[in-house]
C-alpha positions in Angstrom: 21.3 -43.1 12.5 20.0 -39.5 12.5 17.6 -38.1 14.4 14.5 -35.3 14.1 11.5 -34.2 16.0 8.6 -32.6 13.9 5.5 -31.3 14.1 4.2 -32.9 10.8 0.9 -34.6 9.6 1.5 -38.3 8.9 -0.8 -38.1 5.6 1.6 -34.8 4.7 4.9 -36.9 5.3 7.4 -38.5 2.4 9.1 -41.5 3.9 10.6 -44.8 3.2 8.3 -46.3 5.8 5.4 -44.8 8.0 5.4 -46.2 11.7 1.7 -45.7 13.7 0.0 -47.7 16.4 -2.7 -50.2 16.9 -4.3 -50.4 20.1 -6.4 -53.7 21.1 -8.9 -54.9 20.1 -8.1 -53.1 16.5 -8.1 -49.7 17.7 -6.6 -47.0 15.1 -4.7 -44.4 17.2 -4.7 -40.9 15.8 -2.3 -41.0 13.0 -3.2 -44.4 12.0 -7.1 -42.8 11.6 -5.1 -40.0 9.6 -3.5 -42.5 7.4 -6.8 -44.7 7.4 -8.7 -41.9 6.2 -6.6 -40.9 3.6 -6.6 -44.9 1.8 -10.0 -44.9 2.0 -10.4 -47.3 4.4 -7.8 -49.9 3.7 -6.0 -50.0 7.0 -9.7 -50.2 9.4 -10.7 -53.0 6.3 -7.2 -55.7 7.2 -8.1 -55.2 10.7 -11.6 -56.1 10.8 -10.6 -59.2 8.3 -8.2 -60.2 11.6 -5.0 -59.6 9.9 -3.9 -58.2 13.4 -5.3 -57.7 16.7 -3.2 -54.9 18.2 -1.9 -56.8 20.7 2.1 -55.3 22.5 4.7 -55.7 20.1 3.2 -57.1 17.3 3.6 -55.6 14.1 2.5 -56.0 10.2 4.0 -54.2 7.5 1.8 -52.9 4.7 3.2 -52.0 0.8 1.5 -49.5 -1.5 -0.9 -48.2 0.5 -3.4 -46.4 -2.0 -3.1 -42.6 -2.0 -0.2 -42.0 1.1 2.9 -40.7 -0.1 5.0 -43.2 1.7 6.1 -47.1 0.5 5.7 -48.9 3.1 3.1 -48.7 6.7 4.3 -50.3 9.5 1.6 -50.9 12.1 2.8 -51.9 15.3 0.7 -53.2 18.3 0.4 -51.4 21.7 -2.0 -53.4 23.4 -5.4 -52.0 25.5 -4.8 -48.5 25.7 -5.8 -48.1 29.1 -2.9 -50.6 30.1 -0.7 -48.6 27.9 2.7 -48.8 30.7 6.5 -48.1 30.2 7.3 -52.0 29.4 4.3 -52.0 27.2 5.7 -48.7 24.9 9.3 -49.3 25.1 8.4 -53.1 24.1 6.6 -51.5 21.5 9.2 -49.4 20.0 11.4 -52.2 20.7 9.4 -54.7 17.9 8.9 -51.6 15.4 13.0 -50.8 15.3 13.5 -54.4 14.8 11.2 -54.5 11.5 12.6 -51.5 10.2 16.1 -52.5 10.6 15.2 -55.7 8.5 13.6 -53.7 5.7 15.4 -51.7 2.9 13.9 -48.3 4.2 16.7 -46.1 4.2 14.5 -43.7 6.1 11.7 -43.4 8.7 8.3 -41.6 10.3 7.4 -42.6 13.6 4.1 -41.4 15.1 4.0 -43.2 18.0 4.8 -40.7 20.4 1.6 -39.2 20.6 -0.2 -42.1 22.2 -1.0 -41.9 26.3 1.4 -44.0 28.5 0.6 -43.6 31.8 2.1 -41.1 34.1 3.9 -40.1 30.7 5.0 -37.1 29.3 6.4 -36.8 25.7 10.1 -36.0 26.7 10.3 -39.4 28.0 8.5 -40.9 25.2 11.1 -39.8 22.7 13.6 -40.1 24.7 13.2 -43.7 25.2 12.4 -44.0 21.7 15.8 -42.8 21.0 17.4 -44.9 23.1 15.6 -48.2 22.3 16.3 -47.5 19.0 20.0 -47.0 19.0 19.8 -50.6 21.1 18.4 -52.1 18.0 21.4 -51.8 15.8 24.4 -52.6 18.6 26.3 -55.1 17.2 29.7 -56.4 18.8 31.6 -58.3 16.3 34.4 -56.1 16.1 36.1 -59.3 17.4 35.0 -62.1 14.7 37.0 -62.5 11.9 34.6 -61.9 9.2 31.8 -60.0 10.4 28.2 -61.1 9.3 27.0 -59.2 6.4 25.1 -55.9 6.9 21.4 -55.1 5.5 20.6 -52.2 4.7 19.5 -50.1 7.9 18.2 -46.7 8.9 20.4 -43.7 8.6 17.6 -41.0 9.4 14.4 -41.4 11.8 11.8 -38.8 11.9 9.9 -38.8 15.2 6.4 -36.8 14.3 4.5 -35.1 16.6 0.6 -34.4 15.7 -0.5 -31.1 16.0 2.7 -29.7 18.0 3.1 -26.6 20.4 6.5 -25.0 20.4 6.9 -25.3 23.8 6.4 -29.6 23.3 8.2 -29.6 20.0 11.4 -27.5 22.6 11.0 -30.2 25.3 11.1 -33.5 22.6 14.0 -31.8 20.9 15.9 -31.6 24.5 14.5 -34.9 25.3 16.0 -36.6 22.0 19.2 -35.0 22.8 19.6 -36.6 26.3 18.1 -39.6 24.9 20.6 -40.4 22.3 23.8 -39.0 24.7 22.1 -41.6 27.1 22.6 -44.5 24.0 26.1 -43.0 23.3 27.1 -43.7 27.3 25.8 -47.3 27.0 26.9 -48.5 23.5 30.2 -47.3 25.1 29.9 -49.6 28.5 28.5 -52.6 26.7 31.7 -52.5 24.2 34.0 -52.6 27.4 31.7 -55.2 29.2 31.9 -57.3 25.8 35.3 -56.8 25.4 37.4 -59.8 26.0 39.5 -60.0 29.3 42.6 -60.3 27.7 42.1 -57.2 26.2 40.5 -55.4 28.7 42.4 -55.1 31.1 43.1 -52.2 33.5 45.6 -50.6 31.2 43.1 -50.5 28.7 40.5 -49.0 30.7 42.9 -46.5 31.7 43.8 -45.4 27.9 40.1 -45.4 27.5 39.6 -42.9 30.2 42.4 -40.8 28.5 40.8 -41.1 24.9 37.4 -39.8 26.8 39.5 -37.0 28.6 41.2 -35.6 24.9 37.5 -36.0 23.5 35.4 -34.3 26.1 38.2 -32.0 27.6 38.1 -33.5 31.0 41.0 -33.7 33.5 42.2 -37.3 33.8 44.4 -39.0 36.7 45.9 -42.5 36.7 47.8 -43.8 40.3 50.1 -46.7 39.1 51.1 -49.1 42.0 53.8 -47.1 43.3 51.3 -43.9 44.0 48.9 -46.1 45.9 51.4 -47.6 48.0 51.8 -44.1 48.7 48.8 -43.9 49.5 48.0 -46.4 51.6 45.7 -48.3 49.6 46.4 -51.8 51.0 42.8 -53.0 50.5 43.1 -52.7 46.5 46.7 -53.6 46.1 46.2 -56.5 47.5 43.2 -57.6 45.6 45.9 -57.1 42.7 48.4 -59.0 44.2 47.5 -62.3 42.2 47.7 -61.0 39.0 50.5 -60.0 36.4 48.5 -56.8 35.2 49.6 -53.5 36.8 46.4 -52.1 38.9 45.1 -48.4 38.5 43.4 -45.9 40.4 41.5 -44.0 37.1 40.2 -40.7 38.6 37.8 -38.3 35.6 36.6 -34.8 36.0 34.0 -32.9 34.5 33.7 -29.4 36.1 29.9 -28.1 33.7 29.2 -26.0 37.5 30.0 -23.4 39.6 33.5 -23.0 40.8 32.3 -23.7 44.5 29.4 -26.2 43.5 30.7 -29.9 45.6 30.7 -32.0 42.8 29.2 -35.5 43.0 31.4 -38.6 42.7 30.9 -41.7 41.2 32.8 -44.5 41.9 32.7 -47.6 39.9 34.4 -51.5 40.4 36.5 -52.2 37.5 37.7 -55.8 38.3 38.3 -56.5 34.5 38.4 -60.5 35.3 37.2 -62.2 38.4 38.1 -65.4 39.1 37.8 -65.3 43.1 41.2 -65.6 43.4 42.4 -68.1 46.1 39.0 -68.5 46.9 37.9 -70.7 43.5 35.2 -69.8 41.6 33.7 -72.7 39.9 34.3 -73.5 35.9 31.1 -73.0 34.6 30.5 -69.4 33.2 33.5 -68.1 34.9 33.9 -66.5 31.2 31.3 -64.1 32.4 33.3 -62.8 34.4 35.0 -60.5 32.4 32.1 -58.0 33.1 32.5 -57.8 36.8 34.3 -54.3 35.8 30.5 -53.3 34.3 30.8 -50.6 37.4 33.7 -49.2 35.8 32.1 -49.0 32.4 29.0 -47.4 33.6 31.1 -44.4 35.2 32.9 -43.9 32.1 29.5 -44.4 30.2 28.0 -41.6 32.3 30.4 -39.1 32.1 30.7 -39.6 28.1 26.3 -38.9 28.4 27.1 -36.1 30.5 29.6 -34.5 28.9 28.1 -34.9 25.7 25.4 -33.0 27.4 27.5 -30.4 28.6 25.3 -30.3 32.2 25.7 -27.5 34.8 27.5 -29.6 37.2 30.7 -30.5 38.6 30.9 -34.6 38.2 34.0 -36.7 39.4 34.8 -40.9 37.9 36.5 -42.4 40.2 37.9 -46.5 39.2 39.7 -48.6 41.0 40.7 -51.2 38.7 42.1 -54.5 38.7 42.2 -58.8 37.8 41.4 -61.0 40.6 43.8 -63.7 39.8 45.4 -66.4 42.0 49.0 -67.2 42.3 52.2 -67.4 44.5 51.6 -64.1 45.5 48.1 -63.8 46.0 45.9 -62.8 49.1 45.1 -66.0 51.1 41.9 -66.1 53.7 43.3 -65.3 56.8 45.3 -62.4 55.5 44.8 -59.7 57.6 44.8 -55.8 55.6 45.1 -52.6 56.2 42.9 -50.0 54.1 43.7 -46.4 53.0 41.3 -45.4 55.9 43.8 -47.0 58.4 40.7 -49.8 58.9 41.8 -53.0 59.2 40.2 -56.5 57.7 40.3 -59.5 57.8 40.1 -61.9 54.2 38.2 -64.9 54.8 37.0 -64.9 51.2 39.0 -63.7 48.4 36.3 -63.8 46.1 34.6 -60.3 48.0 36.9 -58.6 46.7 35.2 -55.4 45.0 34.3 -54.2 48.2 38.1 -54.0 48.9 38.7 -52.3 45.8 35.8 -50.0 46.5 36.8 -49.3 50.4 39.7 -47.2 49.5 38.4 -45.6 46.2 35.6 -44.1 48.6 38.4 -43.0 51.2 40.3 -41.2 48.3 37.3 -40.0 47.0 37.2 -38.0 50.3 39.7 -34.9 48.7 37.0 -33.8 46.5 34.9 -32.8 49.3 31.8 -34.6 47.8 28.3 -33.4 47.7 27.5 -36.8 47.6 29.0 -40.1 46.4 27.1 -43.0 44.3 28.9 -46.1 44.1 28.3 -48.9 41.0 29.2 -52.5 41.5 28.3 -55.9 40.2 29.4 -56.8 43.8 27.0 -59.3 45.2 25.2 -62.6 43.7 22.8 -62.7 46.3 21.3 -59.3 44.9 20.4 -61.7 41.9 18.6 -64.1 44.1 16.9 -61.2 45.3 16.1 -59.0 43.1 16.6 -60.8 39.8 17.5 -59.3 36.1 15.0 -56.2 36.4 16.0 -53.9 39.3 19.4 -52.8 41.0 19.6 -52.7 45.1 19.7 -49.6 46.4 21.6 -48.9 49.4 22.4 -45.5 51.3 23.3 -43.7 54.6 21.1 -40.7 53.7 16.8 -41.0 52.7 17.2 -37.7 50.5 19.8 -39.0 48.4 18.1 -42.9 47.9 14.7 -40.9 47.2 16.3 -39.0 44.1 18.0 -42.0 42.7 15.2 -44.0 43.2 13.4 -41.1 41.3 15.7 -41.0 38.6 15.3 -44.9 38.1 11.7 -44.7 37.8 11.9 -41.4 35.4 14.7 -43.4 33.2 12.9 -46.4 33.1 15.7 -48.2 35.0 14.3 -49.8 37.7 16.1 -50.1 41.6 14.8 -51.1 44.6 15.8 -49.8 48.3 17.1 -52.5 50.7 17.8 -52.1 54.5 20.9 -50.5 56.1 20.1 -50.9 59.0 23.3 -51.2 62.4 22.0 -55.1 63.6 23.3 -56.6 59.7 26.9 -54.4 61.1 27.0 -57.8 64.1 27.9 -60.3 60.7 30.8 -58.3 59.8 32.7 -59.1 63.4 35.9 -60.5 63.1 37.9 -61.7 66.4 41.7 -60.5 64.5 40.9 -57.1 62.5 38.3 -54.5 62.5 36.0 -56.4 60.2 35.4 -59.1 58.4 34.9 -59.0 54.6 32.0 -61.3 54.5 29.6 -61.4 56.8 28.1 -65.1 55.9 25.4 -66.1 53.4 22.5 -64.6 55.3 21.9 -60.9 53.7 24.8 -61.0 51.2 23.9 -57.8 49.4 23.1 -55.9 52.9 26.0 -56.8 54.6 28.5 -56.3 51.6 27.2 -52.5 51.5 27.4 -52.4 55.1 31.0 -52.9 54.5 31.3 -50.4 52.2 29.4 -47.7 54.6 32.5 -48.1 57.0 34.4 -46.1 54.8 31.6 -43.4 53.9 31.0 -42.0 57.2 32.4 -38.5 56.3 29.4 -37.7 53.3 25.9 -39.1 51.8 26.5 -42.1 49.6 24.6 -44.8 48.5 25.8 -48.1 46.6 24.3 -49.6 43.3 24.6 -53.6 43.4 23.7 -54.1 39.6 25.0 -57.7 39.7 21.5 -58.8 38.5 21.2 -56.0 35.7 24.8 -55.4 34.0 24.5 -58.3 31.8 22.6 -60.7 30.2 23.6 -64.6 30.2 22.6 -67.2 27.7 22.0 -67.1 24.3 21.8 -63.0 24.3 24.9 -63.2 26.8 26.1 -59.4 26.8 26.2 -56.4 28.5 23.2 -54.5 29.1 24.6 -50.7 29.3 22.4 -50.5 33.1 22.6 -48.5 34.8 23.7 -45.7 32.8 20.1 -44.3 32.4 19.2 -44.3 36.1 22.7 -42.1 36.5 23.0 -39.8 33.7 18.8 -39.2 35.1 20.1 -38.2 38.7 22.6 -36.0 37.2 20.5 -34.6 34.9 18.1 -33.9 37.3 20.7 -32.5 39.8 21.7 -30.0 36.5 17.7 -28.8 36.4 18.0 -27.0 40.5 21.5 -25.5 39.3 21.3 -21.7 38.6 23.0 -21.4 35.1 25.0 -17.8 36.5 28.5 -18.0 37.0 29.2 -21.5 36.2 33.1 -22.8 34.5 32.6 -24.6 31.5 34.6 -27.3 29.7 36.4 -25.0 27.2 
């Protein structure tokens, strides 16, 4: 699907099938008074007859339209204007992509950018038009043996701007940009999260990070078992231990910024199946496990977005990557550990394990000299009971660094919320035969698990994404969600607007 930002009249524009907006209680926004106007009435006459109110997401499709040069109107429902929100529009461009895509339109004119969400500038508006739109047409049934026949869809979207200023068309046009690298990142994370276990496996997301490398012209690093013993990293290895797939340290790096710019690291959990390992998890919807490595996929989704982008900045992908399986050889409760950091823990549950992974990928991340570190994990299910399916937790040792991720959620669209860090949750994670525990009890599961993690982060500003509650969907529209690579590819985005553009390296 192509896209295009124009300043255009709708009455003026050809097109397959003309997209405008109806607030409530049948309220003709600008372009749909345009195209009103020009048929005489015809659009203002169906509403008053109560064809449709203008409720949010309701749409009604219109054929022949006398006098407009276009086949087919598409009215789509934004609700009372003055309650016009970000759930509201992108629910809105939501239900209009999904009528389109079942039409025969080849082609299509949207002119529902110009409307006033609140606290909304247009960049965002076509940005999350682009996105949403790309979201309509994922499919994964690359796996199925016959794949369900395809309508006919949209190859080319025109996004129309009335009565557009250069300097507005120049910000939509940058906007659309980020907007579909942003869709590019996340169609690539929900195929990995979607992928079946047996397939994905570590190796696989390490050949993936390769493929993205050759594409993008990044540097790529992959530890095999024998480096990290080298290393120290007893914490992941032993994570690994259960299973017959090798583990892998997966290190990407994008250097967009200056030569002495610290770059920023993320650092996703890449547990490509999770079945707790000694420590049981139940039967039912174990299969969903497979995206417990949805941290992973976000990193490599982010760095795709970015480099896409090509950003002034110096980014770093840092994956730790393996099955939690049990066997003969598999870490027992009890175990004691001892991390890259020289820490040492104590296993009473084998089923916390990404923190282990994720304790000596943030040691190791330590050689880059980080301007700061962002962490992604579906780590805890209590951040589900807490927070739900809409927003990640947020946890960090620094205020500066939360407040521009929490910034970037909100500009993105892709909600977080800040929990507590605070030393007393550190008196759970006691253990009477190492240095810590890795559980801390059921009390504050997501708090303590990041206060976990913050005992190997003490040399930089970090914070820790828990999107257990937002990487996937279960039920009947099980699948991954692509979250959070807007909120991410946002704070780096916004991290490339402070950076002087003079004497940066490129990635060529």
């Amino acid at each position: 699907m192509k896209f295009s930002i124009k300043s255009v009249n709708p009455e003026k524009q050809r097109s397959a099938c003309l997209v405008v907006g109806i607030f409530e209680p049948r309220r003709l926004t600008d372009a749909a008074k345009a195209m009103d106007k020009l048929a005489e009435g015809y659009i203002s006459t169906l509403l008053r007859n109560g064809d449709m109110e203008g409720k949010a997401g309701t749409t009604l499709m219109l054929h022949k339209v006398p006098n407009t040069l276009c086949e087919r109107i598409l009215l789509v429902g934004l609700g009372k204007e003055k309650e016009l929100g970000d759930k509201e529009y992108r629910d809105s461009i939501r239900a209009a992509f999904k009528v389109l895509n079942g039409t025969g339109a080849a082609d299509a004119a949207v002119f529902l950018n110009d409307v006033s969400v609140n606290n909304r500038d247009i960049a965002w508006k076509v940005s999350q038009t682009a996105i949403v739109a790309m979201e309509s047409i994922y499919r994964f049934d690359q796996l199925k043996s016959k794949a369900e026949e395809k309508k006919p869809h949209l190859r080319k979207v025109t996004l129309g701007v009335l009565n557009g200023l250069q300097p507005e068309l120049a910000a939509g046009e940058e906007a659309l940009q980020q907007g579909l690298a942003i869709a590019d990142g996340m169609k690539l994370a929900k195929d990995l999260g979607n992928l079946a276990p047996n397939l994905c496996t570590p190796t696989y997301l390490a050949e993936q990070a390769r493929d993205i490398a050759k594409a993008h012209k990044l540097k790529v690093t992959v530890l095999e078992q024998k480096d990290m013993e080298k290393l120290g990293m007893g914490a992941l290895l032993a994570v690994a231990r259960g299973s017959r797939q090798p583990a892998k340290l997966i290190a990407l790096e994008y250097w967009g910024g200056a030569e002495k710019e610290k770059p920023v690291v993320l650092v996703g959990k890449g547990i490509t199946f999770d079945t707790g390992g000694i420590s049981l998890k139940p039967a039912a919807e174990m299969d969903e496990m497979k995206y417990d490595m949805c941290g992973a996929a976000s990193v490599l989704g982010t760095l795709t977005a970015v480099a896409k982008l090509g950003l002034p900045v110096n980014l770093i992908g840092i994956i730790p990557t393996t099955e939690n399986m049990p066997g003969g050889n598999a870490t027992r409760p009890g175990d004691v550990i001892t991390s890259m950091s020289g820490q040492t823990i104590e296993i009473l549950n084998t089923d916390a394990e990404g923190r282990l992974i994720l304790c000596d990928a943030l040691t190791y991340a330590e050689r880059y000299q980080p301007e700061a570190i962002v962490d992604i994990a579906t780590l805890t299910g209590a951040c589900v009971i807490a927070l739900g399916h809409v927003a990640s937790g947020l946890l960090s040792n620094d205020d500066g660094l939360a407040a521009e991720l929490l910034g970037a959620a909100e500009r993105a669209a892709d909600p977080a919320w800040r929990l507590p860090l605070w030393d007393e949750y550190q008196e759970q994670l006691k253990s009477n035969f190492a240095d810590m525990a890795n559980i801390g009890g059921r009390a504050a599961g997501t708090i303590t698990a990041a206060c976990f993690l913050s005992r190997f982060t003490k040399k930089y500003r970090w914070a820790h994404l828990d999107i257990a509650g937002t990487a996937w969907k279960s039920g009947k529209e099980k699948g991954a969600t692509g979250r959070p690579i807007p909120l991410l590819t946002q704070f780096i985005i916004g991290r490339a607007l402070k950076t002087s553009p003079a004497d940066l390296k490129r990635n060529d």
